[in-house]
C-alpha positions in Angstrom: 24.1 -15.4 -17.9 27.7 -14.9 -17.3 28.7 -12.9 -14.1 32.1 -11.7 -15.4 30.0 -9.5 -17.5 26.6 -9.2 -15.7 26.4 -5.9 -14.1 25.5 -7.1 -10.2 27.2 -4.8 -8.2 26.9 -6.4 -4.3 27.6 -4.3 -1.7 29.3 -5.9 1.8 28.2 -2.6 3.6 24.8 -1.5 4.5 23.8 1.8 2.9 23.5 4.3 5.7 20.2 5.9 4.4 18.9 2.2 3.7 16.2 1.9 6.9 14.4 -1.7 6.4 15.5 -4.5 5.0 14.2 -4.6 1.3 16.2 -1.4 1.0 19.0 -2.6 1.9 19.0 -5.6 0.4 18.1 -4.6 -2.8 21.0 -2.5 -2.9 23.4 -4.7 -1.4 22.5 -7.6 -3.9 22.7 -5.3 -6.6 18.9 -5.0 -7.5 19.1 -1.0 -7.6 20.5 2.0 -7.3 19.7 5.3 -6.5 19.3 8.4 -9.1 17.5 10.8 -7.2 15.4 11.1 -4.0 12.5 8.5 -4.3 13.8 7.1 -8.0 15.6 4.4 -9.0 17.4 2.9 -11.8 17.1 -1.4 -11.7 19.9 -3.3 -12.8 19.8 -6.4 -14.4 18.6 -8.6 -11.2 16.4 -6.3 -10.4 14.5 -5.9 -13.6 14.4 -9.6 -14.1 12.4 -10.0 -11.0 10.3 -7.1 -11.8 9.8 -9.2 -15.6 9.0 -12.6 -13.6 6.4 -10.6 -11.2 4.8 -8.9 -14.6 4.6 -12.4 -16.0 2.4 -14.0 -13.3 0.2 -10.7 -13.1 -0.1 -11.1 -17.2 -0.9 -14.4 -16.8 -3.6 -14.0 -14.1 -4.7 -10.9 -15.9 -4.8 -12.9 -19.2 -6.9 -15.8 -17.9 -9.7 -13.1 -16.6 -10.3 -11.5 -20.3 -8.3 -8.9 -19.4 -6.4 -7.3 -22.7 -3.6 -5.5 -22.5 -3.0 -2.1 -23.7 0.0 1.2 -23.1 -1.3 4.6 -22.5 1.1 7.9 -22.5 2.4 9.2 -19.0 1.5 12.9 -20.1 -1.5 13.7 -19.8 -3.2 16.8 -20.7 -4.5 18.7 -17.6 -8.1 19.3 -19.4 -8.8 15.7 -19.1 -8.4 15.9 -14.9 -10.0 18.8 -15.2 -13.0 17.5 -16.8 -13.1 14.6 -14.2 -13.1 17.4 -11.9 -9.7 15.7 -9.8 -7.4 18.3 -10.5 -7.7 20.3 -8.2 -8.6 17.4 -5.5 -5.5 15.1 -6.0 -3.4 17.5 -4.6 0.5 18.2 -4.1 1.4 15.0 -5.1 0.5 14.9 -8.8 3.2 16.0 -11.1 2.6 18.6 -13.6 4.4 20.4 -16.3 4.1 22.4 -19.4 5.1 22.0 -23.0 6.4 24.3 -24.9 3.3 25.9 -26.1 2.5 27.1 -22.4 0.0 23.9 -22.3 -0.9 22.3 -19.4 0.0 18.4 -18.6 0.2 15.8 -15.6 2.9 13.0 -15.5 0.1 10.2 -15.0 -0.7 9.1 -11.1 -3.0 7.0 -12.5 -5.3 6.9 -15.7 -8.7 7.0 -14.9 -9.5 9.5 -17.5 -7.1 8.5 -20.6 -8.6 4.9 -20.4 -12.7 6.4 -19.9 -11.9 9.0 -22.8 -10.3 6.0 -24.8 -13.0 3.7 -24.5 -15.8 6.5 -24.9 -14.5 7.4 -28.4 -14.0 3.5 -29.5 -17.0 1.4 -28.0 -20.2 2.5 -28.5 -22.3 -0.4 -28.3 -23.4 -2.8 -25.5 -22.0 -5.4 -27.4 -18.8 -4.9 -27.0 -18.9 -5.1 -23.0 -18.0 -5.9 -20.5 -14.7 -5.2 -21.4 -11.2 -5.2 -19.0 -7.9 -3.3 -20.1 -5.0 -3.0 -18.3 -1.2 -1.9 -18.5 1.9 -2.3 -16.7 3.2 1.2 -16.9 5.7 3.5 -15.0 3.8 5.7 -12.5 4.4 9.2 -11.1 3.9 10.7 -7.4 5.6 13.4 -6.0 5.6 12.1 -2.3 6.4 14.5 0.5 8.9 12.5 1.8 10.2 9.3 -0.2 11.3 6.6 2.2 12.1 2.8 2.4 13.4 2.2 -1.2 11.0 1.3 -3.7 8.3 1.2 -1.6 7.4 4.8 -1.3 9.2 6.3 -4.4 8.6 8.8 -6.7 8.5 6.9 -10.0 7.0 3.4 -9.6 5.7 0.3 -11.6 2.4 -0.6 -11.6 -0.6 -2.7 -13.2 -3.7 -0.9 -13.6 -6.8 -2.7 -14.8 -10.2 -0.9 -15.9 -13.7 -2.6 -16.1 -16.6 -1.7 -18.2 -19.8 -3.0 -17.6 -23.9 -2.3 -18.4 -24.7 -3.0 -15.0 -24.2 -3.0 -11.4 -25.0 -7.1 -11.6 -21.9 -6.9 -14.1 -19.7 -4.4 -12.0 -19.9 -7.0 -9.5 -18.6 -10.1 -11.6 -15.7 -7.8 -12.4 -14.7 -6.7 -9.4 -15.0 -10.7 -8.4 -12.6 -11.8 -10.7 -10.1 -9.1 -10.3 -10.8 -9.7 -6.6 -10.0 -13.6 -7.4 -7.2 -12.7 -9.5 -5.3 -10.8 -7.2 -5.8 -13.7 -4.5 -3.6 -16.1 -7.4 -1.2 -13.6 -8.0 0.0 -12.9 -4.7 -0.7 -16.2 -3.7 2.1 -17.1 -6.7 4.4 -14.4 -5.2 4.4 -16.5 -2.5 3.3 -13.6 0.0 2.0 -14.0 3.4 -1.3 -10.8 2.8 -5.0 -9.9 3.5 -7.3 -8.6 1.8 -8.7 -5.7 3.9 -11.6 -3.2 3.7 -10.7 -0.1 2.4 -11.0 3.9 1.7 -11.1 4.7 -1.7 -9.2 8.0 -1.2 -8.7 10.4 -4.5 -9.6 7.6 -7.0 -13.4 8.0 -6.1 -16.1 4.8 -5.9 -17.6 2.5 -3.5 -16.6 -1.0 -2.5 -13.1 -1.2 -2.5 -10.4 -3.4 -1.0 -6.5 -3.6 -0.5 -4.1 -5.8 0.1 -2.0 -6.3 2.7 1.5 -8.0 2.7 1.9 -8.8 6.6 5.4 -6.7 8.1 6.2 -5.2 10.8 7.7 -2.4 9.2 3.9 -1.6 6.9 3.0 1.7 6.9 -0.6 0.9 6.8 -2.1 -0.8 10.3 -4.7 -3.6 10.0 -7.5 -4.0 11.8 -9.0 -7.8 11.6 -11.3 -9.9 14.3 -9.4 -12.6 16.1 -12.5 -15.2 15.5 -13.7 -14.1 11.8 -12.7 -13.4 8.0 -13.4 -9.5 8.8 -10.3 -7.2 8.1 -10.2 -3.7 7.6 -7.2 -0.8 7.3 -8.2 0.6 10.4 -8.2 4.3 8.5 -12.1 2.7 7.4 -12.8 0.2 9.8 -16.3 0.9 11.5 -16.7 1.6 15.6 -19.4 -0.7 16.8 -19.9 -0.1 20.0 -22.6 0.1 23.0 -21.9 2.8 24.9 -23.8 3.1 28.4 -24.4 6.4 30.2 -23.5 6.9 33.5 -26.6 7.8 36.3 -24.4 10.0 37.9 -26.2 13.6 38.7 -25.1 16.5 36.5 -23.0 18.6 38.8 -22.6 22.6 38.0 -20.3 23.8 35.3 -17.1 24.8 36.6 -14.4 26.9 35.0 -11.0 25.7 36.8 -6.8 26.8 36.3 -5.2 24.3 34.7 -2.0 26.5 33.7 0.4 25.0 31.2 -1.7 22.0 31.1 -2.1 20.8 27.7 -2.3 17.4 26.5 -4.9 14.5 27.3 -2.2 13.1 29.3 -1.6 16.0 31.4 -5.7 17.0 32.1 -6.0 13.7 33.5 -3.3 13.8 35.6 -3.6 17.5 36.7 -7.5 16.9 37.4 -7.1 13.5 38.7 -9.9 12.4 36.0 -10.1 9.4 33.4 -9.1 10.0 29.8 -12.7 8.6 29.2 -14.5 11.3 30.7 -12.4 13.8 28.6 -13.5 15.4 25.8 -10.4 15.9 23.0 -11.8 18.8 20.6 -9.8 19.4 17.2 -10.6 22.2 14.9 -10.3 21.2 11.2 -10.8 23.7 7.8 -12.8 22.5 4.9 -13.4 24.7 2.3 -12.4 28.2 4.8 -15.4 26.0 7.1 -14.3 25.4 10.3 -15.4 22.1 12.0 -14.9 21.3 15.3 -14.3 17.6 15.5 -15.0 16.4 19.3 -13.8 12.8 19.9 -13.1 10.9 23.8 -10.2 11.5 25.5 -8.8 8.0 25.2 -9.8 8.0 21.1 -8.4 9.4 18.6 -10.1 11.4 15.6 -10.3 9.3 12.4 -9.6 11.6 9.6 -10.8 9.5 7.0 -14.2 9.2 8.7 -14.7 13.1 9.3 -14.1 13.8 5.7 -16.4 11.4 4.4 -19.2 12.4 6.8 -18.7 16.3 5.8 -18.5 14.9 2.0 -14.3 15.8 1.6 -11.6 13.5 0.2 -9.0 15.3 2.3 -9.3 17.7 5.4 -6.6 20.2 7.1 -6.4 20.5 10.6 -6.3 24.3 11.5 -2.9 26.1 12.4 -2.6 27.9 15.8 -3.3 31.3 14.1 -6.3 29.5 12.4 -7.1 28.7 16.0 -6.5 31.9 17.7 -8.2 34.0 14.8 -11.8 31.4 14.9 -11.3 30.3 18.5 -9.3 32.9 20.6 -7.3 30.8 21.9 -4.1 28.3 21.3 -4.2 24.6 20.8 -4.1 22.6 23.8 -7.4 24.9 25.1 -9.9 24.0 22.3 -13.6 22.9 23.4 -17.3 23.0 22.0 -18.7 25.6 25.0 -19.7 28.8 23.6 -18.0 28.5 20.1 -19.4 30.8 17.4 -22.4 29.8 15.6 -19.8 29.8 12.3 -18.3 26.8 13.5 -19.3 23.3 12.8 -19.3 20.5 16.0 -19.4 17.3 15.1 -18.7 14.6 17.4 -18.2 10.8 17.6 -20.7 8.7 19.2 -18.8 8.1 22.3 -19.2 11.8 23.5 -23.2 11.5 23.6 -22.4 9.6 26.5 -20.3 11.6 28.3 -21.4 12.8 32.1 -19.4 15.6 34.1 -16.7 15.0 31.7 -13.8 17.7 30.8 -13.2 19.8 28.2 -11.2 22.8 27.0 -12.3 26.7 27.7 -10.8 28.1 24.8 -9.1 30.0 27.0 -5.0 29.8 28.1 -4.8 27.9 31.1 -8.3 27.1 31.4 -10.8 23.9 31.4 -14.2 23.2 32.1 -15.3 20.2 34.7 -18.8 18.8 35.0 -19.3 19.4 31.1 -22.4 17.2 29.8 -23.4 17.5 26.2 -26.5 19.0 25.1 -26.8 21.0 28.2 -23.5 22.6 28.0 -23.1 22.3 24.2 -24.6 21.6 20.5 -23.4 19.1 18.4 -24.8 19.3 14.7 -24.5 15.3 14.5 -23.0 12.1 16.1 -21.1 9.9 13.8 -18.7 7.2 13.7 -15.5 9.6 13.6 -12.7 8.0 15.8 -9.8 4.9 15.0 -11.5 1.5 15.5 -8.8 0.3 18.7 -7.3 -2.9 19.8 -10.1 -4.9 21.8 -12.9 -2.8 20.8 -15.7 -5.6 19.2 -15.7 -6.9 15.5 -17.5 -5.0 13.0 -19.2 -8.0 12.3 -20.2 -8.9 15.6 -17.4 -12.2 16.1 -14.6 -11.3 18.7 -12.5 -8.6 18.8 -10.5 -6.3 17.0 -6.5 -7.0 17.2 -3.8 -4.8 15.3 -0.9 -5.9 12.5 1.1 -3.8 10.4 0.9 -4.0 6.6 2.6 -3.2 3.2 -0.3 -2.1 0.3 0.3 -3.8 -2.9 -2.9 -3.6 -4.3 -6.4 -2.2 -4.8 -9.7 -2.4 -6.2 -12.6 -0.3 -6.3 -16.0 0.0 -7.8 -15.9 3.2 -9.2 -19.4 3.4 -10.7 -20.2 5.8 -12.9 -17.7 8.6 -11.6 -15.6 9.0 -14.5 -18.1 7.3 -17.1 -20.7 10.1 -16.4 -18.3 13.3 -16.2 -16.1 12.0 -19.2 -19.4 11.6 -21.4 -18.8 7.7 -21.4 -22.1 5.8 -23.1 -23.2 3.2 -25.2 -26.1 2.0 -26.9 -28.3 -0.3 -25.1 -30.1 -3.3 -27.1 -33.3 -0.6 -27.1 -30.8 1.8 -29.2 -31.0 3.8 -25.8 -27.7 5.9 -24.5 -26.6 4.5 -20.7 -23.6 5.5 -19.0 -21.1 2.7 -18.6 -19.8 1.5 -15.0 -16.3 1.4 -14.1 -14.3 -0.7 -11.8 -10.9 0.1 -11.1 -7.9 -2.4 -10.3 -3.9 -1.5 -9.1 -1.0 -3.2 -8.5 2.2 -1.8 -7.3 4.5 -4.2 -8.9 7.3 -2.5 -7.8 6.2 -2.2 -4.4 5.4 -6.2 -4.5 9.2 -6.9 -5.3 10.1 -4.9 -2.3 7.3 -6.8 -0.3 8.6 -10.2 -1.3 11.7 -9.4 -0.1 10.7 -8.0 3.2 9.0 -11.4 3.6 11.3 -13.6 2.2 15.1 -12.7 3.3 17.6 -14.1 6.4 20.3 -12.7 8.0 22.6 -13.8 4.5 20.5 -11.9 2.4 17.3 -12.8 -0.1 15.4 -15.6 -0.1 13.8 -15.7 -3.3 11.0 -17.8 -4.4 10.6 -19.8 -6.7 8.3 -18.6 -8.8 9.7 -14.8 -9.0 13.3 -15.2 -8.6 15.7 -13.8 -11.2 17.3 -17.0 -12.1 16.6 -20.2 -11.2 20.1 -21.4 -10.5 23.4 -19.6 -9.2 26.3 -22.5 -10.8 29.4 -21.6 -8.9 33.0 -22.8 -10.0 34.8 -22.3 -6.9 38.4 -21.8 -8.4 38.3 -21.0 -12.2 42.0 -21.6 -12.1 41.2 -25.1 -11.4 40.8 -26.9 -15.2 38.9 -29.6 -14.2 36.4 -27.2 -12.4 36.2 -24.6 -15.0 35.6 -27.4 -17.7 33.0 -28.7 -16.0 31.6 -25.6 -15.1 31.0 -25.3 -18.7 30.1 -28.2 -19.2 26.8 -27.7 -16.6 26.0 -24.3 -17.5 25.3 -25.6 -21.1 23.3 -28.8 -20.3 21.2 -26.5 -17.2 20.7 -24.0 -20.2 19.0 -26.9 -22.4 16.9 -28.1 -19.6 15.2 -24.5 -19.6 16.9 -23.5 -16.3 17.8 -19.8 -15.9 21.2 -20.0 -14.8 23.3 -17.3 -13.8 26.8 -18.8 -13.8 29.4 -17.5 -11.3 32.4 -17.8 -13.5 34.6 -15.1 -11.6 38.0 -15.2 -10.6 37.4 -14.4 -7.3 37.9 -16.4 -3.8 35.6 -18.6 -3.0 34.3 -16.8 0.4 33.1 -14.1 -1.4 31.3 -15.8 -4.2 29.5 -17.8 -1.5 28.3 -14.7 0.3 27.5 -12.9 -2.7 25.3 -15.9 -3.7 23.5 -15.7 -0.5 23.0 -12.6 -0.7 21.4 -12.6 -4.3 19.5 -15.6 -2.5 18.7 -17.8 -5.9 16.7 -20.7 -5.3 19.7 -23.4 -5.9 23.4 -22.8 -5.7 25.4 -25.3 -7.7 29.0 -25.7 -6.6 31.7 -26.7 -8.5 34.4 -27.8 -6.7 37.4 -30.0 -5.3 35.3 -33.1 -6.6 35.1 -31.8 -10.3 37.5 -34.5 -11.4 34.7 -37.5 -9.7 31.9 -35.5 -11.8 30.6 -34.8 -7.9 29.2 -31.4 -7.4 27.5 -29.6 -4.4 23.7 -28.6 -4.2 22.4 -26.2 -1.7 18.7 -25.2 -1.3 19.0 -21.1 -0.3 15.3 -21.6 1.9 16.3 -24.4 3.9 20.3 -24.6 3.7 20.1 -28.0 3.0 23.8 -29.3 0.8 23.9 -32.6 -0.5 26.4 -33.7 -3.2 25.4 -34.9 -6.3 27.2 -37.0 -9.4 26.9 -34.9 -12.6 24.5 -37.7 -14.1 21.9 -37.7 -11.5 22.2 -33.4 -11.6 18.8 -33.0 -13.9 16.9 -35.5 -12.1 17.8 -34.3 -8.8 16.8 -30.7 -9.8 13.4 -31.4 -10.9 12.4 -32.8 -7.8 13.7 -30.0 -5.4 11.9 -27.5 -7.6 8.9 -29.6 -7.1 9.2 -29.2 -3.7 10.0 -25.3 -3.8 
């Protein structure tokens, strides 16, 4: 490709509203641009990369059985409202209505087309197991679109869909998507984990995401520092032995503790540990309130309280929530004498608890000497809080240490969640009608270009790999004034064309200096220059990784080539 005519706009600047560096460098190379808040138009280099990422997820998908299919992004409502999700996905699902008043979604994701698609086409167990998946735009309407691509509003994405006769046979499916996403990102040349995971509003079981290691991840990993175990710490289970102190009860005291608030300040006004605090929140499911009592120095996992109390998403209360059921104002919540209408549930760690502290649900008051069971009921102790830094490995081998990572993909056995309430079945080999099992399987592809990128960049720009990089070569003649160059130029962008290279050939009349940074900055695996030693057939090669130049005679070019991309 010529780029005198390719549209690759590069920017010297960085954008001001650009925050980490896939952002910005996928607008300063010329990858994107901006239409609206959280959507994006891709230009030329952009979309290649997104074609060369598709390709090795086709491929991988491919080589499972997997067979490819489209489905529509409208969607009609009825179908999410037979699945029952309608109302439980929330603000962030798009809806809309035709003309005819009739109610439709802008597909999230396509649980229900594909279950309602294969209901009405397979019928027999013969025909499973069966995988089908798409690469298909997606649409979210996040709260707050940030960070480029990687939160956005309309995104690309692979979803894959197993149907199986059997648990046995879920579990070979979710194995080779499982396996299959291992090559793939492996072939993307990412540095990832795959980590236990919540299943959130797609529904199921055993599910599991994966990571792309960077500081600037909005997800935080939880993973032993002597095992395999790895976890988003939203799921990751508290296993710990907690020991109760002998210490005597002492007498319930009421004490002042004006305009003292926070964890922070208790201690410090009381002179106590954070430990023997008790941190009470007061959460609404369903117009139920639930008091959620945690320690002092933990803090309440979310994810956990909903699943014990059987919700995909909670709501912490507001203050006049909390004055209304409580009397009082955050800051002074606590589990003595609440009204029998309100749920306590606390996290293991508070069983233990002797002549801790707690709020009076009162302004300006606490309680010392509190002690659970004599003081107050709790309806059940579960796992509730975050899993923390130095706490022991779930599975029993070291201890738990923290990273920071970027989701790019998920699986989940979903079971029989959308088989049963879509009317999925088949006919079994006794001519009997069984509900088939799903497993479900996503890939941001989108959000994997912005991940390679946020991996694989220097202070010049990208650093693409190999195996995902728009073109393979950036041929540079240096002064296309110069005859001798631009002939030869010519010359090597036809013969790099017929080796199967993807060249993109800098044939602009601009200076030197800035076709050198704006190479960089695209960051293709080899820059070819063309130069002052066109007339000796001599031409410069430069690796982008390593920065490595050497020079090369025209006739050696091919030869030379091969091997560095053997190495890459």
């Amino acid at each position: 490709m010529r780029q005198r005519n390719y549209l690759s706009p590069t920017l010297r600047d960085v954008p001001a509203d650009a925050e980490i560096k896939s952002h910005q460098l996928m607008l300063r190379a010329g990858l994107i641009r901006q239409t609206a808040s959280g959507i994006y138009s891709y230009l030329p280099l952009g979309k290649k990369v997104l074609r060369k990422v598709e390709e090795v997820i086709r491929d991988e998908m491919d080589a499972t059985g997997g067979q490819e299919v489209l489905m529509p992004a409208i969607q009609p409502a009825e179908l999410w409202e037979e699945s029952g999700r309608l109302g439980d996905y929330g603000p962030e699902l798009m809806r809309l209505k035709d003309r005819h008043n009739r109610d439709f979604v802008l597909g999230a994701t396509h649980e229900e087309v594909i279950t309602t698609l294969v209901r009405d086409d397979v019928q027999s167990y013969k025909k499973l197991p069966m995988n089908l998946y798409q690469i298909q735009t997606k649409y979210r309407d996040e709260r707050r679109p940030r960070f480029g691509v990687l939160r956005s509003r309309e995104f690309i994405m692979k979803d894959a869909y197993s149907f199986d006769t059997s648990k046995e046979g879920l579990d070979e499916s979710y194995e080779k998507m499982y396996d299959a996403y291992q090559n793939i990102f492996s072939r993307c040349n990412l540095n990832f984990r795959a980590v236990e995971a919540d299943s959130g509003a797609i529904g199921g079981t055993d599910t599991h995401e994966f990571m792309v290691l960077s500081e600037i991840g909005e997800d935080t990993i939880a993973y032993s520092n002597e095992s395999d175990f790895a976890a988003n710490i939203e799921i990751a289970p508290v296993r710990v032995s907690y020991t109760k102190s002998e210490e005597a009860f002492g007498e319930l005291q009421l004490v002042n503790t004006p305009n003292v608030k926070t964890i922070d300040e208790v201690t410090s006004f009381l002179g106590v540990n954070s430990s023997n605090t008790i941190k009470s929140l007061l959460y609404i499911l369903d117009e139920q309130p639930v008091l959620v009592l945690v320690r002092g120095d933990h803090e309440v996992n979310e994810i956990k309280v909903g699943n014990v109390l059987g919700k995909a998403s909670i709501e912490l209360a507001t203050p006049e929530q909390t004055a209304t059921i409580l009397g009082c104002e955050t800051g002074y919540i606590g589990p003595i004498n609440v009204s029998d209408s309100v749920k306590v549930i606390a996290d293991h760690a508070v069983e233990f608890i002797v002549n801790g502290v707690c709020g009076a649900n009162e302004a300006g008051k606490h309680y010392k000497n509190v002690n659970p069971s004599r003081d107050f009921q709790v309806s059940c102790y579960e796992d509730l809080r975050l899993i923390q830094e130095g706490d022991p490995s779930p599975d029993g081998k070291g201890t738990i240490q923290f990273a920071m990572g970027i989701e790019v993909g998920h699986v989940f056995k979903l079971g029989t969640k959308y088989s049963e309430a879509l009317g999925a079945k088949y006919l079994d080999e006794n001519g009997k009608s069984q509900t088939m099992i799903m497993g479900c399987y996503g890939i941001g592809v989108s959000r994997t270009v912005a991940a390679i990128v946020e991996q694989h960049h220097d202070e010049n720009g990208i650093v693409w790999p190999a195996s995902v990089a728009p073109f393979d070569i950036h041929l540079v003649t240096i002064n296309v004034k110069d005859e001798e160059q631009k002939q030869l130029g010519e010359e090597l962008y036809q013969t790099l064309k017929q080796e199967r290279y993807e060249v993109l050939f800098d044939d602009r009349p601009e200076r030197a200096g800035v076709k050198f940074k704006d190479s960089d900055l695209i960051g293709l695996p080899i820059r070819i220059g063309v130069g002052k030693k066109a007339s000796e057939s001599i031409v410069e090669v430069k690796v982008r990784k390593t920065g490595d130049m050497i020079e090369v005679h025209v006739s050696e070019l091919v030869e030379t080539l091969n091997k560095l991309f053997r190495q890459l």
